[in-house]
C-alpha positions as CSV (number, residue, x, y, z in Angstrom):
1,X,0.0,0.0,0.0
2,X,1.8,3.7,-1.3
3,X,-0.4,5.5,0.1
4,X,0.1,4.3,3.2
5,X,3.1,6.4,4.4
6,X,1.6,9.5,2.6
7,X,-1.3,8.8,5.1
8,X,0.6,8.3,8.7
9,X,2.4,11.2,8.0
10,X,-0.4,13.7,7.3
11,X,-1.4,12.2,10.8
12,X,2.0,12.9,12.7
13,X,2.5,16.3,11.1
14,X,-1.0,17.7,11.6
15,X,-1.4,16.0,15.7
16,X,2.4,16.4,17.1
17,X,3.1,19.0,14.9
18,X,7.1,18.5,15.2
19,X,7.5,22.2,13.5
20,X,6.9,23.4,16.7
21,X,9.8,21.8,18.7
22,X,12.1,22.1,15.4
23,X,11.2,25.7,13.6
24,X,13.7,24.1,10.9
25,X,10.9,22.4,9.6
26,X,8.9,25.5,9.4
27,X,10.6,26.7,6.4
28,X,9.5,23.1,4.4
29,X,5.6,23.2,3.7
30,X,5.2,19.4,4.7
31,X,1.5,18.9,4.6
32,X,1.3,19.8,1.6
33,X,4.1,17.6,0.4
34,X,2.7,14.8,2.4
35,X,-0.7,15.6,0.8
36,X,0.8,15.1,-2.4
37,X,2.5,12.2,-1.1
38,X,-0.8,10.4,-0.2
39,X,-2.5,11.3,-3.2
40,X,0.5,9.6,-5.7
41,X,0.6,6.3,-3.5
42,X,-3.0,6.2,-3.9
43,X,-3.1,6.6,-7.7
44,X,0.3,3.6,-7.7
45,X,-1.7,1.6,-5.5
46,X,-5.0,1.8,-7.9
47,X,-2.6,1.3,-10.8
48,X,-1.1,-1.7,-9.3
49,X,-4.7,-2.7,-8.8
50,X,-4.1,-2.9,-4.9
51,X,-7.1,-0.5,-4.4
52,X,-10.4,-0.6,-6.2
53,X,-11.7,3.0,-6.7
54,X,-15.2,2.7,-5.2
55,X,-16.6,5.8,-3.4
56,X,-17.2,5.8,0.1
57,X,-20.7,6.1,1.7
58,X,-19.8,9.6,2.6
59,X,-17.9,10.8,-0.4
60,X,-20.8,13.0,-2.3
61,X,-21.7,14.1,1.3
62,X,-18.2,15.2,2.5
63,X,-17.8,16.8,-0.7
64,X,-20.6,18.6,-1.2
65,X,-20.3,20.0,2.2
66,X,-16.7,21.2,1.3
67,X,-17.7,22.9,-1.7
68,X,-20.7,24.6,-0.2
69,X,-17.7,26.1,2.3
70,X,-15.9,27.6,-0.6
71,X,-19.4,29.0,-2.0
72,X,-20.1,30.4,0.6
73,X,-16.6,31.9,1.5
74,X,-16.8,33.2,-2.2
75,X,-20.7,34.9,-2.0
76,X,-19.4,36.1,1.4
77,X,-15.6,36.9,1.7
78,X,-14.3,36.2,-2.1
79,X,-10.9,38.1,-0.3
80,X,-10.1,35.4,1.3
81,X,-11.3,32.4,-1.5
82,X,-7.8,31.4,-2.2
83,X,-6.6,30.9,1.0
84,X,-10.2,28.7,2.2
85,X,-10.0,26.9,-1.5
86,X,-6.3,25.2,0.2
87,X,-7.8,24.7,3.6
88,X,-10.4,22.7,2.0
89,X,-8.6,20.3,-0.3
90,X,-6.5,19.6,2.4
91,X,-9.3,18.5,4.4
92,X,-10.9,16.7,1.2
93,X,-6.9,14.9,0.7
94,X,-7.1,14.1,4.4
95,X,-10.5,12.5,3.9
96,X,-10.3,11.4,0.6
97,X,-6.4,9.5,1.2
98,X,-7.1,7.5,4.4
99,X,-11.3,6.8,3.9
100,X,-10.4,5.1,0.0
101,X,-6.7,4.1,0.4
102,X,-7.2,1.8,3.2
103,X,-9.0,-1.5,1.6
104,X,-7.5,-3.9,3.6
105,X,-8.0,-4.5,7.8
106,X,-3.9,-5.3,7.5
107,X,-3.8,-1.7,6.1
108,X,-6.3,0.0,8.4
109,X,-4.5,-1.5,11.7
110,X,-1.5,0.4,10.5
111,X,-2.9,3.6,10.6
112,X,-5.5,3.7,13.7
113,X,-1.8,2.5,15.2
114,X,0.2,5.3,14.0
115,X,-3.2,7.4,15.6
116,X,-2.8,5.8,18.9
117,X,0.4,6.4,19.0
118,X,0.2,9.8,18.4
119,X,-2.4,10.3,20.5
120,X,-0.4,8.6,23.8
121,X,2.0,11.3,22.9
122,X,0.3,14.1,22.8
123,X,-0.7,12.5,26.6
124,X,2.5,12.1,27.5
125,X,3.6,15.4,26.6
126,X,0.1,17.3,28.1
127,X,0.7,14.7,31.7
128,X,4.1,15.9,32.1
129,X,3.0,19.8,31.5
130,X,0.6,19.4,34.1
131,X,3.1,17.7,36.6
132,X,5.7,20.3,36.3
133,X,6.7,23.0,38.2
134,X,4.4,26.6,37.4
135,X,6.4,29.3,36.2
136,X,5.2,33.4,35.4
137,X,4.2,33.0,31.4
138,X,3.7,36.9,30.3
139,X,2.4,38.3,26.9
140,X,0.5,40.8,25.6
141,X,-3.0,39.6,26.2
142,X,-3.4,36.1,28.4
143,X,-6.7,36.2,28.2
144,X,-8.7,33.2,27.1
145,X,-6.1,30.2,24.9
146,X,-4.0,32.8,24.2
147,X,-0.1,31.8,24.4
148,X,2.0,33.5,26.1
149,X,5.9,32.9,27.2
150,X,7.6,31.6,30.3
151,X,10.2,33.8,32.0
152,X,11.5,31.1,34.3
153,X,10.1,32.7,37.8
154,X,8.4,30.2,39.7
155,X,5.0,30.7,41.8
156,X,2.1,29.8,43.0
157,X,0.0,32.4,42.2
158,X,-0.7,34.6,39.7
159,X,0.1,37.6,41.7
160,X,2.9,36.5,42.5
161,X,4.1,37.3,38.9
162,X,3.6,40.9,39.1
163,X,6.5,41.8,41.3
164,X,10.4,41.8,40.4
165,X,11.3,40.6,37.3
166,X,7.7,41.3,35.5
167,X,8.3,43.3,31.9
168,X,5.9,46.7,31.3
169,X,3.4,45.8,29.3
170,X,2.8,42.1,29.6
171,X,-0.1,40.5,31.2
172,X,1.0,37.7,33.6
173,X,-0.2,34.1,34.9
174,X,0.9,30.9,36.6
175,X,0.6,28.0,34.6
176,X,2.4,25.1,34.3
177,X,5.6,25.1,32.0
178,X,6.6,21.9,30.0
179,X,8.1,21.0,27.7
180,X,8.8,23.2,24.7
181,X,7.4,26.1,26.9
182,X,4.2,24.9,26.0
183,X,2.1,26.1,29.1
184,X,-1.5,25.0,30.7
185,X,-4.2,27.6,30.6
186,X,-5.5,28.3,33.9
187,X,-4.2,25.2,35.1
188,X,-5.5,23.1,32.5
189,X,-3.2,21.2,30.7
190,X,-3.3,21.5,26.4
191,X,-1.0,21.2,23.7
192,X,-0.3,23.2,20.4
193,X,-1.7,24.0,17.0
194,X,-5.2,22.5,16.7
195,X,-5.0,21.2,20.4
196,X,-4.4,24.3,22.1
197,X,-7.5,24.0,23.9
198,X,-7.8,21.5,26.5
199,X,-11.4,20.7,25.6
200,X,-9.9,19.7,22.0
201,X,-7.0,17.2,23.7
202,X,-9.6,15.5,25.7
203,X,-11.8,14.8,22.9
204,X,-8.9,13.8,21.0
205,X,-7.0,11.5,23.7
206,X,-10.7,9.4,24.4
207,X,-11.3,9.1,20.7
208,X,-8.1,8.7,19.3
209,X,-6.3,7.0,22.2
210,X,-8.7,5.2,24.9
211,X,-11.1,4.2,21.8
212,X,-8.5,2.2,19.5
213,X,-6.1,0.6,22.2
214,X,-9.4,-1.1,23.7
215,X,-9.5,-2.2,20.1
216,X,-6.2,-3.2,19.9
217,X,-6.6,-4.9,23.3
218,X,-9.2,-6.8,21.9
219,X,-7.1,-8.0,19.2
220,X,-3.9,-8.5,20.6
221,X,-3.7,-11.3,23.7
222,X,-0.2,-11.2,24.7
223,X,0.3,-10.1,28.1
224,X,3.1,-8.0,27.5
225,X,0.9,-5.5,24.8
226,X,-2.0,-6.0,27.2
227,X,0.1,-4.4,29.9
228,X,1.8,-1.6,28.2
229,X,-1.9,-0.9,26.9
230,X,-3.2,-0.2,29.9
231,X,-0.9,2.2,31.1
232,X,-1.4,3.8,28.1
233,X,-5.1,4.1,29.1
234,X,-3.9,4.9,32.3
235,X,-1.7,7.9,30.6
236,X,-4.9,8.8,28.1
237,X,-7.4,8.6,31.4
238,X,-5.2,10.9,33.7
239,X,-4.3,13.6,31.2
240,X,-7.7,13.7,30.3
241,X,-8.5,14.6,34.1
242,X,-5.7,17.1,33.7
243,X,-7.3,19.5,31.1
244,X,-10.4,19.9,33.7
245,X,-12.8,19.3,30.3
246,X,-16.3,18.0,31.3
247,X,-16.8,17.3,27.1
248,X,-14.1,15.2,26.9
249,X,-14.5,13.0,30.1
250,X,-17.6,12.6,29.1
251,X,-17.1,11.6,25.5
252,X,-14.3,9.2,27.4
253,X,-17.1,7.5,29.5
254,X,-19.5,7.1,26.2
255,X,-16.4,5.1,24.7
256,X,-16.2,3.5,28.0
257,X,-19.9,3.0,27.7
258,X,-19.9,1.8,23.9
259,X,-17.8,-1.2,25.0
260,X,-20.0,-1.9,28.6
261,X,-23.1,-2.0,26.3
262,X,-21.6,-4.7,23.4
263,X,-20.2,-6.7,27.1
264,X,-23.1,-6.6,29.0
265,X,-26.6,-4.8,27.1
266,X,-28.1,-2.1,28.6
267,X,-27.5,-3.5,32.0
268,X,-24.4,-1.2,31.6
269,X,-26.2,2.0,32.8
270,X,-25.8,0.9,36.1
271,X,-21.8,0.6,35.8
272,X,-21.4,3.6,33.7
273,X,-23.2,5.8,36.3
274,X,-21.8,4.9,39.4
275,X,-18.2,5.6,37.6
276,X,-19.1,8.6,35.5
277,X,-20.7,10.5,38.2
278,X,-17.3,10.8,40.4
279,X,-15.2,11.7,37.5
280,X,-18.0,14.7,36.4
281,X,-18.3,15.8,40.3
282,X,-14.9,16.0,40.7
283,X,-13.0,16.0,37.3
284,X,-14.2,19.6,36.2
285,X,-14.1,23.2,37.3
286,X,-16.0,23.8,40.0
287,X,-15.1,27.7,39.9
288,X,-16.7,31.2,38.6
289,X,-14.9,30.6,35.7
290,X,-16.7,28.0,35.1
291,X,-20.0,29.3,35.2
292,X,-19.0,32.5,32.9
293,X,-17.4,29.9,30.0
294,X,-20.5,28.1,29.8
295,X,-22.6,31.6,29.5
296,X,-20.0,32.9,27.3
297,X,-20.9,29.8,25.4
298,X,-24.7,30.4,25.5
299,X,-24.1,33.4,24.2
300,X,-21.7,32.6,21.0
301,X,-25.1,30.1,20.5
302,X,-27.5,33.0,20.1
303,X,-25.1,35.0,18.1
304,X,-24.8,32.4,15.7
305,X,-28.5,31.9,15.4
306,X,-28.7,35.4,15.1
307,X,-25.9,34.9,11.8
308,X,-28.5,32.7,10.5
309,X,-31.6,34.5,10.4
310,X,-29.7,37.6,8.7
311,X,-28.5,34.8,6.0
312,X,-30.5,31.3,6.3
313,X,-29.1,29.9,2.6
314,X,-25.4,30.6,2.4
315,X,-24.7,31.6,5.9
316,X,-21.7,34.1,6.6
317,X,-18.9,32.0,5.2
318,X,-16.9,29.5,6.5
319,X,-14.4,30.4,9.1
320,X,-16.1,34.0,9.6
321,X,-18.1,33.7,12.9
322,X,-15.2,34.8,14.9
323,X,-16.2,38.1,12.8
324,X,-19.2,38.7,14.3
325,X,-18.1,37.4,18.0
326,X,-15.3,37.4,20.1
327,X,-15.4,33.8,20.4
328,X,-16.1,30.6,18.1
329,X,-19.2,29.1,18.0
330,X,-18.3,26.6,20.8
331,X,-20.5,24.0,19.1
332,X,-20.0,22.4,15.3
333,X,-23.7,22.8,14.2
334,X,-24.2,26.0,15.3
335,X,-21.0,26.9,13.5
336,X,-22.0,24.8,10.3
337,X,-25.5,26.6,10.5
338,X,-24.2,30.4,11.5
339,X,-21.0,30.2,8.3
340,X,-23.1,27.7,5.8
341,X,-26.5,28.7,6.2
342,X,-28.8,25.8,6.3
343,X,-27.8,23.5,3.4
344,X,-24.3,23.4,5.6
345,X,-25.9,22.2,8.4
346,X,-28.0,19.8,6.3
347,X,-24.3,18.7,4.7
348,X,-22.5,18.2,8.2
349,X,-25.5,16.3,10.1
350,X,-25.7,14.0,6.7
351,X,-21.7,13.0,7.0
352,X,-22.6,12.3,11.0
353,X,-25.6,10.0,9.4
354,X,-24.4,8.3,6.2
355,X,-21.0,7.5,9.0
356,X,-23.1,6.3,11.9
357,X,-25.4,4.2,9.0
358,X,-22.5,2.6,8.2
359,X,-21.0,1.6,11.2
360,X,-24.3,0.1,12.4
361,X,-25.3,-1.6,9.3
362,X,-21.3,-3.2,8.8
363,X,-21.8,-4.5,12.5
364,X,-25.0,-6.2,12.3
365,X,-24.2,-7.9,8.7
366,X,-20.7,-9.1,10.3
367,X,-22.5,-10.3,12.9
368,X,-24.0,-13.1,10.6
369,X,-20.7,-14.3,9.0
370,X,-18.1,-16.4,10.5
371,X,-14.7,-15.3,11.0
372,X,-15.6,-11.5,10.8
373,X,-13.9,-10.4,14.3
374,X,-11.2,-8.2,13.1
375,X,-14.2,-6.2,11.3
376,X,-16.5,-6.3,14.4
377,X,-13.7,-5.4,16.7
378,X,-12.5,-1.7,15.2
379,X,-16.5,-1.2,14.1
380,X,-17.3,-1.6,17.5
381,X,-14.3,1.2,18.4
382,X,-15.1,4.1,15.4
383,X,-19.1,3.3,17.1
384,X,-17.5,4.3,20.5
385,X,-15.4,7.2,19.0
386,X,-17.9,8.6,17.1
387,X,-20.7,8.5,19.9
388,X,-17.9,10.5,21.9
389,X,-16.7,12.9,19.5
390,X,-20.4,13.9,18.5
391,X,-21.3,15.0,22.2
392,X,-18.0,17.0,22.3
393,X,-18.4,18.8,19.3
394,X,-21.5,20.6,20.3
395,X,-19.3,22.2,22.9
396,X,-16.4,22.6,20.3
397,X,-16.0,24.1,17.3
398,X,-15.2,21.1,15.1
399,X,-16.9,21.2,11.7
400,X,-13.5,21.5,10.0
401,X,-10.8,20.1,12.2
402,X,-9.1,17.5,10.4
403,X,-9.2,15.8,13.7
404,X,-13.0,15.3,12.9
405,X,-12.4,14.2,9.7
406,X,-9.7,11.1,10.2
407,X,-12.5,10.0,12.0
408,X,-15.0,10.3,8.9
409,X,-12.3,8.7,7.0
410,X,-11.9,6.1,9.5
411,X,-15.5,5.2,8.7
412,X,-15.1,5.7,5.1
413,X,-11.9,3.2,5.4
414,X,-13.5,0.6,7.8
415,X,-16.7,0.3,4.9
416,X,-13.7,-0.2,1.9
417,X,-12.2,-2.9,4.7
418,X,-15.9,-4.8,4.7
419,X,-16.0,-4.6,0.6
420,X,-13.0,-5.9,-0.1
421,X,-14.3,-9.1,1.2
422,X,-17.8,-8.8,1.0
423,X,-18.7,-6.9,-2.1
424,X,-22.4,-6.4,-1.8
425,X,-22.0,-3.8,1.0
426,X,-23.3,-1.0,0.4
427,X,-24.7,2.1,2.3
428,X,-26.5,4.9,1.1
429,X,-28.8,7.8,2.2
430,X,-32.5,7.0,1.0
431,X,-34.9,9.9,0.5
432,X,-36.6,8.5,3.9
433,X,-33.1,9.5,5.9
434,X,-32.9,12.7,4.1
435,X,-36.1,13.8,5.2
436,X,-35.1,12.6,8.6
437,X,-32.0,14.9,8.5
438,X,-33.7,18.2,7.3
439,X,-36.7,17.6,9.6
440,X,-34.1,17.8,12.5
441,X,-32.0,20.5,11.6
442,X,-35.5,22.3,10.9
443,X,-36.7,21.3,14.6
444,X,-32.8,22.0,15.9
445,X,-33.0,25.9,13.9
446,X,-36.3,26.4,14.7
447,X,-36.9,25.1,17.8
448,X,-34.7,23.6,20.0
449,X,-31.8,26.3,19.9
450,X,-34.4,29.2,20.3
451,X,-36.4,27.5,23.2
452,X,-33.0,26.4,24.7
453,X,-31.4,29.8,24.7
454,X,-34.6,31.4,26.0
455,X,-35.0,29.0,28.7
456,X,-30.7,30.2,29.6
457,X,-31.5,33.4,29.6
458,X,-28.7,34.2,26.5
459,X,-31.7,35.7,24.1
């Protein structure tokens, strides 16, 4: 498989982002080279006849919904077409590479390891920040994610940072320091790039991490994996305690819950609750701050319904809400619907569909044929990601993080993985679903958001 390589890398380079500890690399543009890199072992590995090019379930979906962002962008903000017309076909490579290059389970168990790995990582790395000593980090505005740099003064407090050795002009606090000064915000430990908030590295360490060694626990019986597996979870579970994020311990107990529920039925509720309700007592802020994030939040929500009604078809193009508020949406479909209008939303919820579809439909066929574990095993795990990453993305703003999207592709690729060996599969969107999906964006537009915003006091 050529495209194979192409494909891990893309993953490395956009998660650890390694330009950040070696600025060397900054100077090479390596997504796109990897990009390109992806895209040519793809085209070998169809020449070679490796790969069979058959469409994915979500294909038309994921593209349409990426072209409507461009639309948009040019209706709205045709300054800035060029630069959204990139952003895009990298997210349509990143789709596009790993959801039809990977036809094989041999193939696929490659790259969801590269992922895990990746993800342990970014744990590691994020553990360690939050075990280290806090130092004074001073900038010009340390308000919100905003990065600042440490000055090597230890403390406890952030007034502690405003004596000796503080600079005019910078705005100080005490976080912890790790490694490659990256620094926790209000105590909440995060990495860089498309990670830098901790809500993000939660989602991404349960869905990435916790999700695919379970898998891979389930697959591999020697004792020795088993054991380095679970202090990996161990790793994934702590750090995810570490960044304080209420999304993303929960979205790690619905993976937890995923697997509980194919063990034992529903009879799960009853182990799920008693452990999810000490880790969302106690694993999340409990302080002012708090309250006026999730109100801030509330608010970004009516401001982005408020983006609709002004422009219900083509919204206010993608990547401009920050335009119009001093935050992001803080949820995907409020994003979708507030930069696309409502054919984006319509697009985004119909990718979360046709993926979910699949997933459900590939487990109960496999169910039925003999020798169909390794398919049932990572089924069962995208199920228990995807469950988790949608409940954290209507707290994030998500609709275009490639994050979001190797897990699209994941789908895409576990659906190629079934066809290659049964090739009768087949999932598609009938008119029945799609009236299912505008009726509840209709009912989530016209009266759930409204009603729920009313009922918060933010309208």
């Amino acid at each position: 498989m050529f495209a194979i390589p192409g494909i891990a890398a893309l993953v490395v380079f956009i998660l650890v982002r390694p330009q950040e500890y070696l600025p060397l690399l900054q100077r090479v543009p390596f997504l796109h080279l990897f990009a390109v890199f992806a895209i040519v072992g793809y085209v070998i590995d169809v020449r070679l006849r490796r790969t069979q090019p058959i469409s994915t379930p979500a294909l038309p979906w994921a593209a349409a919904f990426l072209l409507w962002a461009v639309v948009s962008t040019a209706i709205n903000v045709p300054d800035q077409l060029i630069r959204k017309v990139l952003e895009m076909i990298i997210l349509f490579t990143l789709y596009g590479t790993i959801a039809h290059g990977i036809q094989r389970f041999r193939a696929f168990q490659i790259v969801v390891g590269v992922l895990s790995v990746v993800c342990v990582f970014v744990a590691a790395v994020c553990m360690h920040q939050g075990l280290s000593p806090k130092q004074c980090v001073g900038g010009e505005e340390m308000t919100g994610e905003n990065v600042g740099r440490p000055d090597g003064r230890s403390c406890e407090l952030h007034e502690h940072c405003k004596g000796q050795g503080a600079e005019p002009g910078l705005q100080y606090r005490c976080e912890h320091v790790g490694i490659a000064d990256m620094h926790s915000v209000e105590g909440r430990v995060r990495y860089r790039g498309d990670l830098q908030d901790p809500n993000e590295v939660a989602l991404v360490i349960a869905v990435g991490g916790i999700s695919m060694l379970a898998a891979f626990m389930r697959r591999k019986r020697e004792l020795m994996f088993r054991f380095f597996a679970v202090l990996a979870v161990a790793l994934c579970v702590t750090t995810i305690m570490l960044t304080k994020s209420r999304g993303g311990q929960m979205a790690m107990l619905l993976v937890i819950f995923v697997y509980l529920v194919r063990a034992y039925g529903w009879k799960a509720f009853i182990p799920a609750a008693a452990m999810g309700a000490p880790l969302l007592l106690l694993g999340g802020r409990d302080d002012a701050s708090a309250e006026m994030s999730t109100m801030e939040r509330y608010e970004a929500w009516a401001t982005g319904l408020e983006l609709f009604k002004n422009s219900p078809v083509y919204g206010v193009g993608a990547g401009q809400f920050v335009e119009y508020h001093y935050l992001t949406a803080h949820n995907s479909f409020v994003l979708a619907m507030a930069e696309l209008g409502f054919v984006g939303l319509v697009l985004f919820v119909s990718i979360i569909y046709i993926s979910m579809k699949s997933l459900l439909k590939g487990i109960f066929v496999l169910s039925k044929i003999p020798g169909a574990e390794v398919a049932q095993v990572w089924g069962m795990a995208l199920v228990g990601s995807l469950v988790g990453a949608m409940f954290s993305i209507s707290t994030l703003s998500f609709a275009y993080k490639p994050v979001l999207w190797i897990m699209f592709a994941l789908v895409g690729a576990w659906t190629g993985s079934i066809r290659h060996h049964q090739p009768d599969f087949t999932v598609k969107l009938s008119w029945r679903d799609i009236g299912i999906i505008v009726v509840v964006c209709l009912a989530f537009v016209g009266f759930v958001l409204p009603v729920f915003l009313k009922f918060k006091g933010a309208m």
